[in-house]
N, C-alpha and C positions, 0 to 999 in steps of 0.2 A: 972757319967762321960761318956760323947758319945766317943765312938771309931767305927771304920768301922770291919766287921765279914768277913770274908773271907766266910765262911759257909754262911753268908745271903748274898753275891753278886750271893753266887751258886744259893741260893732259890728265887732270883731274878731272875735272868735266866731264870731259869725253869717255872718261872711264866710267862716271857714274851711268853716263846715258848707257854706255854700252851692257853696264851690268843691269840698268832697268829693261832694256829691250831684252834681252836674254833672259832674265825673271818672267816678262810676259810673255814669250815663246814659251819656257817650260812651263805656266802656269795654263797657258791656253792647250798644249800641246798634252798636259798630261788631263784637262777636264777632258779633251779629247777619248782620252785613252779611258777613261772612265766610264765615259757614256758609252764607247765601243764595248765595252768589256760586260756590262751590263745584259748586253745582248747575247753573249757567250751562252750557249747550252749548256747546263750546268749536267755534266755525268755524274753522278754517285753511284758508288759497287757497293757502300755499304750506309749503315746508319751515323756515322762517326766519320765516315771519308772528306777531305777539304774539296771543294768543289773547282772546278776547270776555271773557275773565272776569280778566282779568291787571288794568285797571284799579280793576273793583271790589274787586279782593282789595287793591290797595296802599290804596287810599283808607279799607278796614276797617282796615287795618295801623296807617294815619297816625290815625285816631279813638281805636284803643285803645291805643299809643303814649303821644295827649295826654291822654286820659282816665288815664292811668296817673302821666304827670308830670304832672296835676294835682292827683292826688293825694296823691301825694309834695310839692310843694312844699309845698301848703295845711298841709303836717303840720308843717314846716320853718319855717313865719313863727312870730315872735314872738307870744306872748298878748296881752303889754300893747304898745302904743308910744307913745313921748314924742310930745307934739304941742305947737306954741305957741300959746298961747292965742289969741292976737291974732290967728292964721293962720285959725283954725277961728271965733273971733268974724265976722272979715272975709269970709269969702268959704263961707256955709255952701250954697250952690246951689252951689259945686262936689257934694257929694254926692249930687246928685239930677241927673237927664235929665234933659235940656232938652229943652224942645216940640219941637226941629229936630232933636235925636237921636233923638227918638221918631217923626218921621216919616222920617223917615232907613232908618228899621231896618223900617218896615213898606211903604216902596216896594222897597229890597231885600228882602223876602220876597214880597211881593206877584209881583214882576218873576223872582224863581225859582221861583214854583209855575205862571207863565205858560208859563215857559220850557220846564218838565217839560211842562207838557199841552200845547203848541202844537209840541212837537219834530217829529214824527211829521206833522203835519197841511202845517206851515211849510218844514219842513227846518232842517236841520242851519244852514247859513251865515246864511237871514233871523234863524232865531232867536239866535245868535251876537252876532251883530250888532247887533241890536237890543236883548239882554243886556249886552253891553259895553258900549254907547253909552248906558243907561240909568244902567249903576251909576255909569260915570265920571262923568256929567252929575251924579247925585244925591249922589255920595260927593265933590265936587271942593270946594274952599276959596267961598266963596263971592270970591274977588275971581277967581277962575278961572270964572267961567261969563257969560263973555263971547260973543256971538257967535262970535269968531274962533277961540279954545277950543270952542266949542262943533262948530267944522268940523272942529277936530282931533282930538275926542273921536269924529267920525264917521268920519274915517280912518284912524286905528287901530285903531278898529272892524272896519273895511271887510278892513284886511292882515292884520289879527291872525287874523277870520275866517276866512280864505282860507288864511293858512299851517297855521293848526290842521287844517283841512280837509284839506293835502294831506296833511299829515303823517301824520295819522292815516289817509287813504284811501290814499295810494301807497306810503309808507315803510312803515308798521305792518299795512297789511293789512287794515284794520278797516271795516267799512261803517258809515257815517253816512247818517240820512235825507234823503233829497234834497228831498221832499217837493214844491213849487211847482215846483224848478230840476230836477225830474226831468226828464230827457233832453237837457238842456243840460248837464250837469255829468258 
C-alpha cells in the first residue's frame, strides 16, 4: 500500500538543500577555476597548437554547467513522494553507505591527491597508469577482479596511457611531465 511519510518529505528536503549547496559549491568553485586559469601562460609551439589554459577553462565550464543543473533540478523534484511501505520497511540500508562505498570513495581520493603530487616527480604516463589501473581495480564489480581482469585492467591502463600522451604531446601541442621517462620519451 503507497501512503506519503511525513519523515520522507523531511528526507526530501534535506536532500534538496543538500543538492542546492553542493550546486553552489561546484558553481562557485569552478567560476573559481576560470578565473584561475585565465591567468595561465598561454605556451603555443605552433600556429594551430591548444593553448595550456584551454583545458582548465573547459573543465571550470563543465563544474559550473553541473553546479548550475543541479540546482535547477534539486528545485524541480517533488516535496513529498509516495513510497511503499514494505519497500522502505525491507531494505532500510539501502539509505546509508556501505563500509565498501566508503572505502571505495576514499581509495579514489586518496589515489587522486597521489596523482596530483607525484605528477611532476613520476611523469605524466607512470602516473596515468597507475591512476587508471587503480581506479578500475577498486571501482570494478567484485566478480570482476579476477586475476585475468586484473591483467586487463593493466593494459588498458598501459594504451590508454600512451594514447592520452600522444595525443596531448603531438596532436595538441601540450607538454606533459616526463618526469622518470625523461629522455626516453
Amino acid at each position: 500500500m503507497a501512503f506519503l511519510r511525513k519523515d520522507n518529505t523531511e528526507e526530501m528536503t534535506k536532500t534538496k538543500r543538500k543538492d542546492v549547496i553542493t550546486g553552489i559549491i561546484l558553481t562557485v568553485f569552478g567560476i573559481l577555476i576560470r578565473i584561475f586559469s585565465i591567468n595561465i601562460k598561454v605556451i603555443k609551439t605552433s600556429t594551430y597548437s591548444v593553448g595550456s589554459n584551454v583545458f582548465p577553462i573547459i573543465c571550470a565550464d563543465l563544474l559550473i554547467l553541473l553546479g548550475i543543473l543541479l540546482i535547477v533540478t534539486s528545485y524541480k523534484k517533488k516535496d513529498a513522494k509516495v513510497v511503499n511501505q514494505s519497500e522502505t520497511e525491507e531494505h532500510p540500508e539501502q539509505n546509508k553507505l556501505s563500509k565498501n562505498a566508503l572505502s571505495r570513495l576514499l581509495i579514489t581520493t586518496v589515489t587522486l591527491i597521489l596523482f596530483t603530487a607525484l605528477l611532476d616527480k613520476l611523469g605524466f604516463i607512470i602516473c596515468a597508469i597507475l591512476l587508471q589501473f587503480v581506479l578500475m581495480a577498486t571501482l570494478a564489480p567484485e566478480t570482476k577482479k579476477t586475476k585475468k581482469d586484473m591483467i586487463k585492467y593493466l593494459i588498458i591502463s598501459v594504451c590508454a596511457s600512451f594514447i592520452i600522451y600522444i595525443l596531448f604531446v603531438k596532436f595538441f601541442k601540450l607538454m606533459l611531465p616526463n618526469g622518470l621517462l625523461k629522455g626516453v620519451l
